[in-house]
N, C-alpha and C positions, 0 to 999 in steps of 0.2 A: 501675549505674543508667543507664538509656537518656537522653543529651542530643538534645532537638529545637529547632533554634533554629526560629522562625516567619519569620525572615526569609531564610535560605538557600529553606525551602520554599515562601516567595511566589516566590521568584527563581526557582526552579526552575520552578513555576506561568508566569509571565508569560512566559516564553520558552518554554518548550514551547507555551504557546498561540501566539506570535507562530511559531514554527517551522512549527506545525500549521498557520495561517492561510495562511501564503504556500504550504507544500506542498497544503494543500485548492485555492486557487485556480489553483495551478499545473494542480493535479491534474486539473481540471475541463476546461480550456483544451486539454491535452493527449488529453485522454481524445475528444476532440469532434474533436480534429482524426487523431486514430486511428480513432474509428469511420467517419470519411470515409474516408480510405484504404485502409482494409481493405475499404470497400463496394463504392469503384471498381475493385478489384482481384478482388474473385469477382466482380463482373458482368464485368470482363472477361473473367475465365480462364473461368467458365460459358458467356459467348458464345464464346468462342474454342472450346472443346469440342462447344456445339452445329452448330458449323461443322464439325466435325469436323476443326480446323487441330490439335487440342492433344487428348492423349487423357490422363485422369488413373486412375492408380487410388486412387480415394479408400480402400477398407479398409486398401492398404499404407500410405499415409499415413498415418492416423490409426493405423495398428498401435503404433507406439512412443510414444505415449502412456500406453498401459496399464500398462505393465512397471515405470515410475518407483517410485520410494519416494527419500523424506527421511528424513538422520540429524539428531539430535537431541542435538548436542553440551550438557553439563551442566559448571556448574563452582561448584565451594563457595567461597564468600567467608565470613569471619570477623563478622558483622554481625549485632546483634539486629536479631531478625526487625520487631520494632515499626518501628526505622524503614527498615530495608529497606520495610514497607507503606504506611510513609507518602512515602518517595520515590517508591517505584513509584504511586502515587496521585495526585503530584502531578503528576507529569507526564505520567502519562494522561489527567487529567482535562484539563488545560492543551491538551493535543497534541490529544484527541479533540473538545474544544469551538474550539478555534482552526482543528481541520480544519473542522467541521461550518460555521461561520461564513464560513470561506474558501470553502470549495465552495458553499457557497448563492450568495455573492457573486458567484465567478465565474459 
């Protein structure tokens, strides 16, 4: 018989959202202060090329890009499936609403 206590799964819920909150706002803050620096860094290296101080070859660069792949490690745990879906549940709902709230924030 599958045991679901409702209060391990709020605890799970609230923390994942509180986790999700501060990594969305973190995520926000960072992400803004990255696209700044990556900005001023191809305006630079663009004008530096139009000068002809710097010469790039952009297709070699980008060449090893393509080649990547991800493995996809798996592994079996002993657990009915019901609450493995409702763990998995709670914490994405918690993590994905605590990001979305955080990130808006930031």
């Amino acid at each position: 018989m599958v045991e679901v206590d409702p209060t391990a799964l709020g605890v799970e819920f609230l923390a994942s959202a509180v986790i999700g909150g501060c990594i969305g706002f973190a995520t926000k803050k960072v992400a803004k202060l990255l696209a700044i620096v990556v900005g001023v860094e191809l305006m630079a290296v663009r004008y530096l090329e139009s000068q002809g101080i710097v010469t790039i070859d952009w297709h070699r660069l980008s060449a090893g890009l393509v080649g990547t792949s991800a493995t996809d490690p798996t592994a079996s745990v002993d657990t009915h499936w019901i609450e493995s879906v409702l763990s998995t549940l709670t914490i994405g709902a918690g993590f994905a609403g605590g990001f979305l709230i955080g990130y808006h924030r930031g």
